[in-house]
N, C-alpha and C positions, 0 to 999 in steps of 0.2 A: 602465589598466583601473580603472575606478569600485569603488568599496567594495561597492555592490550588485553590479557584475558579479563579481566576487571571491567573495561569497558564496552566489550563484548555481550559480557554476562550482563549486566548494566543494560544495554539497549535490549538484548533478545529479550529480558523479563519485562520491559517496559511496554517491545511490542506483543509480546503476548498477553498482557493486562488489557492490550486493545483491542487484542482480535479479539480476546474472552468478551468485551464488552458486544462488540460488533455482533460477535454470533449469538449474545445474550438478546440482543434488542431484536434480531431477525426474530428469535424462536418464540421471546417471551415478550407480548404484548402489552401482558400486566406489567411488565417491570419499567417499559418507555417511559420519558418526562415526558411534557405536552408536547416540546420541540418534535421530537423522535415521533411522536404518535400525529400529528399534522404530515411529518414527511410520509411517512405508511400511507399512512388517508388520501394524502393529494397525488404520492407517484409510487403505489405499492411493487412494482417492477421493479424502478427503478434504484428505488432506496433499498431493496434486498439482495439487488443483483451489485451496487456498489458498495453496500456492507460486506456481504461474502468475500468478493473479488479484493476489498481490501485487507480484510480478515486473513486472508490468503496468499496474498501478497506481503502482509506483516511477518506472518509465520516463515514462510515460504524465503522470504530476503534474506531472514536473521542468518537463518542457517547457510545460505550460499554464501554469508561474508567470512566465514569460519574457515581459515585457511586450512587446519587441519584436515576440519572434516571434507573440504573441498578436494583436497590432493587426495587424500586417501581413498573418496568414493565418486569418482569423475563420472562414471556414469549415471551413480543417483545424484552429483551437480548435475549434468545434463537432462535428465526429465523434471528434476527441482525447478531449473531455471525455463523449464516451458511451460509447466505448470505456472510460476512466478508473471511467465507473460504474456499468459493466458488469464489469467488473475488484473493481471491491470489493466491489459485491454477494454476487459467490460465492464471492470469496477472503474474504469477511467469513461468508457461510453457514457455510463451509468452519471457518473457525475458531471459530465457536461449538459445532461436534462435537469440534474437535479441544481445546477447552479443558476440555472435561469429562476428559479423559486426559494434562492438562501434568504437567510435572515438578514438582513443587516441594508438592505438595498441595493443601489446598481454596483458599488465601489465592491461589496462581496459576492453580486455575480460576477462579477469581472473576476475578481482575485481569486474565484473559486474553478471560472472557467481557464483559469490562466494556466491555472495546479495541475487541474486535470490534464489541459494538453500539453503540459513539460513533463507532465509523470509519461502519460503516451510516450509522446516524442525521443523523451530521453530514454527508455524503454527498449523500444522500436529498435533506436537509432544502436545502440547497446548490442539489439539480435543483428541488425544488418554488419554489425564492426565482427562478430564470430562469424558467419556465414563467410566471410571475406578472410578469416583465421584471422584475423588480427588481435591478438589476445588480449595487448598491453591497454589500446583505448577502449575494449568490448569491456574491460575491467574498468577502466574511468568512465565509460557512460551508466554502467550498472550501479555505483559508486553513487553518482548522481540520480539516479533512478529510484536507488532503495533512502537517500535521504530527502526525496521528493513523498514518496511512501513513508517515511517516518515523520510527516506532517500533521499529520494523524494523530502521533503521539504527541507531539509538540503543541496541539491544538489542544489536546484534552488538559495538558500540564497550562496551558492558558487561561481554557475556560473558568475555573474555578478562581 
């Protein structure tokens, strides 16, 4: 196995550890810490709809950075990656309500509003650079995009 497939392998399981949890905590109420079970309580929409989206967006990235599987099935990249940004759209809406209520006070609504509109943005900006064919930066903003979206995982490898 190549160093890039290594590291590939390495991140896709990392972000699927997270969507697993993400889709765990939407479905399963009993399983929430308090953290998780206060965000349900205070903004049930909001925390589900940017669980999913992120969940979905984790899953969804891994595999669009897969050169192989990318060149091989352009079409399924192509509804992959609208799905992917359609995913962060509202799991990014989602989290700009939900960062006005973080833990930590202003300095984590801020840091958390900040995530969510560079995940957007760089996102966004990523779909407007294909629509324009521009393949080379559509590829450097998505880049940016999905390790904006792999915060997520970074955050959980923090918390503990």
């Amino acid at each position: 196995m190549t160093k890039k497939a290594f590291a590939w392998l390495g991140m896709t399981l990392l972000a699927l550890a997270v969507a697993g949890y993400a889709i765990t905590m939407s479905f399963a109420p009993e399983l929430r810490p308090s953290f998780v079970r206060a965000l349900f309580a205070e903004r049930p929409v909001s925390a589900f709809v940017h669980f999913m989206g992120g969940a979905i967006a984790l899953v969804a990235g891994a595999f669009q950075l897969n050169t192989r599987l990318r060149t091989r099935f352009i079409e399924a990249h192509r509804w992959l990656g609208r799905l992917y940004l359609l995913a962060v759209v509202t799991g990014g809406v989602a989290a700009l309500a939900l960062a006005l209520q973080s833990f930590g006070g202003l300095i984590a609504h801020v840091g958390f509003g900040l995530l969510a509109a560079c995940w957007m943005g760089s996102t966004l900006n990523a779909y407007r650079h294909i629509r324009q064919g521009n393949l080379s930066t559509h590829r450097n903003w998505m880049i940016h995009s999905y390790a904006l979206t792999l915060a997520a995982v970074t955050l959980r490898i923090y918390l503990p």
